[in-house]
C-alpha positions, -999 to +999 in steps of 0.1 A: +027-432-785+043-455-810+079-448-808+100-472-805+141-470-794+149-441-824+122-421-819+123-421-783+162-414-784+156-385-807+127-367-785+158-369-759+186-359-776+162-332-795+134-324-770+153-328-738+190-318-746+200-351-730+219-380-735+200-411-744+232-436-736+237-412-704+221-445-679+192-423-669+155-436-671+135-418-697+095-417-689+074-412-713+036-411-713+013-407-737-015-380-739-043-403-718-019-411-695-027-449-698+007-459-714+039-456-701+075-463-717+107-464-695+138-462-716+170-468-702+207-476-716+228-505-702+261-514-712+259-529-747+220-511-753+188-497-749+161-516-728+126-501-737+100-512-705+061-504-717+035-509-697+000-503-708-031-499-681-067-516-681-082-492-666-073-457-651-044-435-650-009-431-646-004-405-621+027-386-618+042-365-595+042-325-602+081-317-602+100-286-609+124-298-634+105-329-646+126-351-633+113-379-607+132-399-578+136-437-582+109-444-558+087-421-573+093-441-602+086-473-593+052-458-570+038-443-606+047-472-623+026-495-596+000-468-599+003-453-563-001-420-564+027-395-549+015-364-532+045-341-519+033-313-498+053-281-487+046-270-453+053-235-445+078-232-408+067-207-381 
């Protein structure tokens, strides 16, 4: 993965029919799942967090809509693994 702040902005304004300057957090890993990049907009620009792993993986949380809580986040980002599980009611 070796975008930087354009490319990254164009796979969101392209790829994900967002806004890049909207104040969401964009993740993006790369194929191996050993390097993450968190972009994010603040008020006067972009602040592009990278954080690559010694060893293992990044593990994200399956999610309809691809889109992950804030302390989901920050538990993939620490490399904590979320599991959600649906339990059926009676």
């Amino acid at each position: 993965m070796r975008k930087s702040f354009d490319g990254l902005c164009g796979l969101i304004s392209s790829g994900m029919q967002r806004q890049a300057t909207s104040g969401e957090v964009f993740v993006f890993l790369n194929r191996s799942r050993t390097h993450v990049k968190l972009l994010h907009w603040e008020k006067g620009g972009f602040v592009l967090y990278y954080k690559r792993l010694e060893s293992g993986t990044f593990l994200a949380p399956h999610t309809k809509n691809n889109e992950l809580s804030w302390s989901d986040l920050v538990l993939m980002v620490e490399g904590i693994q979320v599991v959600k599980s649906i339990q059926k009611r009676r």
